[in-house]
N, C-alpha and C positions, 0 to 999 in steps of 0.2 A: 344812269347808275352811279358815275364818279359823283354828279351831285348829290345825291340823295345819302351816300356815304356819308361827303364831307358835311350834309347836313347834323346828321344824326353823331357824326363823331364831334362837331361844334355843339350839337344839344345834349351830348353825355358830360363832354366838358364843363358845359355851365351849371348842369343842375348838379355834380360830383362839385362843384368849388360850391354852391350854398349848400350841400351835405357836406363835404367836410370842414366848411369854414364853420358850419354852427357845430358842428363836434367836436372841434380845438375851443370855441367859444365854451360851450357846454364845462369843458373839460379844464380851460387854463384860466376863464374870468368867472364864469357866474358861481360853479364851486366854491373858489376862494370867496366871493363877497356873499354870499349865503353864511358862510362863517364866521362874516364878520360884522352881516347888518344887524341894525335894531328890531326889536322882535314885530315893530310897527313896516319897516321897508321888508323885512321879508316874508309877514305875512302878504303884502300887495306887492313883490315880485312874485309871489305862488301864485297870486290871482290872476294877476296881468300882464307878465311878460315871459314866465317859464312857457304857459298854455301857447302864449302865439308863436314863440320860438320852438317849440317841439312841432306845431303844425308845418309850419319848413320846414322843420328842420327832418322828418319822418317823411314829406312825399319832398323831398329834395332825392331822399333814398331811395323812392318808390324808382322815379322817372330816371334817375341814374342807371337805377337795375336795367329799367325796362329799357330804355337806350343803348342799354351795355349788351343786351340780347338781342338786340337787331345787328348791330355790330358786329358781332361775333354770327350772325346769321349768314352777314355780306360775307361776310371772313372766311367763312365754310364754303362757302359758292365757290368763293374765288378763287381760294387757295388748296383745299380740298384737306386738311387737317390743319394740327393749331400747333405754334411749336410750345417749347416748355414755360416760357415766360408767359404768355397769354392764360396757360391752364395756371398755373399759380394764380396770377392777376385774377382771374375770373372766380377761383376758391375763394381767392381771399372775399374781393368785394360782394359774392354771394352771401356769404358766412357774416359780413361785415352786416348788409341788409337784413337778413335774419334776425341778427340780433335786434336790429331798433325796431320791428314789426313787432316780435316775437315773446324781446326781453326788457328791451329799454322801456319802450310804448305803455306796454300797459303795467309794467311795474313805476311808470314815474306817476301814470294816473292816481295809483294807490298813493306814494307821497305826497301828491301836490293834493290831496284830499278832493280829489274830480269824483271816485267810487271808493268804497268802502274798503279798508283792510287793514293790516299791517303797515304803517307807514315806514317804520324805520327800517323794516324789514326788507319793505321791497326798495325805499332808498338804496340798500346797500346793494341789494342786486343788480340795480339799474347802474348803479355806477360802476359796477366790476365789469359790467357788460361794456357800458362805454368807454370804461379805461382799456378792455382789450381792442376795441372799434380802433382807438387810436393809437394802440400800440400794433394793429396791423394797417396802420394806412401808411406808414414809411414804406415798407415792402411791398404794400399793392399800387402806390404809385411808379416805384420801381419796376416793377413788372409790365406793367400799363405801359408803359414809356419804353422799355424794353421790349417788348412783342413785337412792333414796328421798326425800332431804329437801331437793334442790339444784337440782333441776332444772328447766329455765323452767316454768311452770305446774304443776309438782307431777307425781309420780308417773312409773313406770318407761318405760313407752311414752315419755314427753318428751323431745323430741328439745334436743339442748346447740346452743348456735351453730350450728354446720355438720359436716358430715364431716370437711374438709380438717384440721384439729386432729385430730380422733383418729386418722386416719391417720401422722399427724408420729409423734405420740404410739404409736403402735404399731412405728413406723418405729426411732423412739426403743430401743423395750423390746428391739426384735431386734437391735439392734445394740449396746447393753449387753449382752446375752443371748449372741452372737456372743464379747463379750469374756468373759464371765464361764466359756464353755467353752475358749478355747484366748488369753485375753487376760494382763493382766496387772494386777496390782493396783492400783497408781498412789496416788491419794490413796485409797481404801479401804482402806490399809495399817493406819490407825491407826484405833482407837473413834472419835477425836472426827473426823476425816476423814470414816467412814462416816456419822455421825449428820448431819452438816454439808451431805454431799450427798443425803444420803438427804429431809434438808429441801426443799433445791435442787430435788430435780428434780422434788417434789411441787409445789412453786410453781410450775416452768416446763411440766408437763404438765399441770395444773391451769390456767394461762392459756392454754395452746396450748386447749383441750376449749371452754374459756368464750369464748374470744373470737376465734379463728381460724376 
């Protein structure tokens, strides 16, 4: 049983670093050089390197998920409820995965001209999608990290200060989550924007959990 844990929390690991390293990619290099290439390199990055890097970069998400639920499987066995940092953690990166199944996915097919549609359109919605993916992965790593090694008296069962914090904190994510489907970008416009909030709201759902 301890092995089969440490397996599967070593195989959430690796496939969560090539889901969020190609999310930060997504987000902090190819954007900006889509803006900048000739109209010859980026019609053949649309052809040849968006398509294979979204194929990672989407069951990088899947097997993360699906990792992250057996985990949390072990975790209910063992521990016999979850404390507040693992329920945040597990919002977020459910919500996170939704969205690249759900929004990014098949709105970036419509840009990169894969099916038919609106291309700028759904451009623009794939990116709001992915600018909030990465402005909740500060806080869902935090979390993550937190649910084992943070919590009052150690270990998963431990409960954080109180409920009323994680519920803020949940209150929180759906209503980012709310904008990130039909909102608008605002300060997630820019890299240093998103990393800046992405900070921000680890620190402030991070004290809403501890001390609320």
């Amino acid at each position: 049983m301890v092995l089969m844990d440490f397996i599967f929390r070593w195989l959430h690991v690796l496939f969560g670093i090539t889901w969020i390293g190609l999310l930060y990619y997504f987000n902090f290099i190819q954007g900006g050089y889509f803006k900048k290439a000739t109209a010859e390199g980026l019609k053949d990055a649309k052809e040849k390197l968006a398509p294979d890097a979204l194929w990672w970069f989407r069951w990088g998400a899947m097997l993360t998920f699906i990792t992250g639920v057996l985990l949390l499987v072990g975790v209910k066995m063992s521990y016999g409820s979850f404390n507040a940092y693992i329920v945040a953690g597990a919002t977020l990166g459910t919500i996170m995965f939704l969205n690249v199944w759900l929004i990014i996915w098949p709105n970036q097919k419509i840009a990169l001209g894969m099916v038919d549609g609106d291309g700028p359109a759904a451009a623009g919605k794939a990116l709001l999608a992915s600018r909030t993916n990465t402005l909740f992965s500060a806080p869902l790593v935090f979390f993550m990290l937190a649910g084992p090694h943070f919590a009052t008296g150690g270990g998963y069962g431990q409960a954080a200060s109180g409920s009323t914090g994680l519920w803020v904190v949940l209150a929180l994510i759906a209503a980012l989550e709310v904008n990130a489907i039909a909102g608008k970008q605002g300060p997630l416009a820019s890299v240093m924007g998103v990393i800046h909030c992405s900070i921000a709201l680890a620190l402030v759902m991070a004290a809403l959990v501890m001390y609320v």
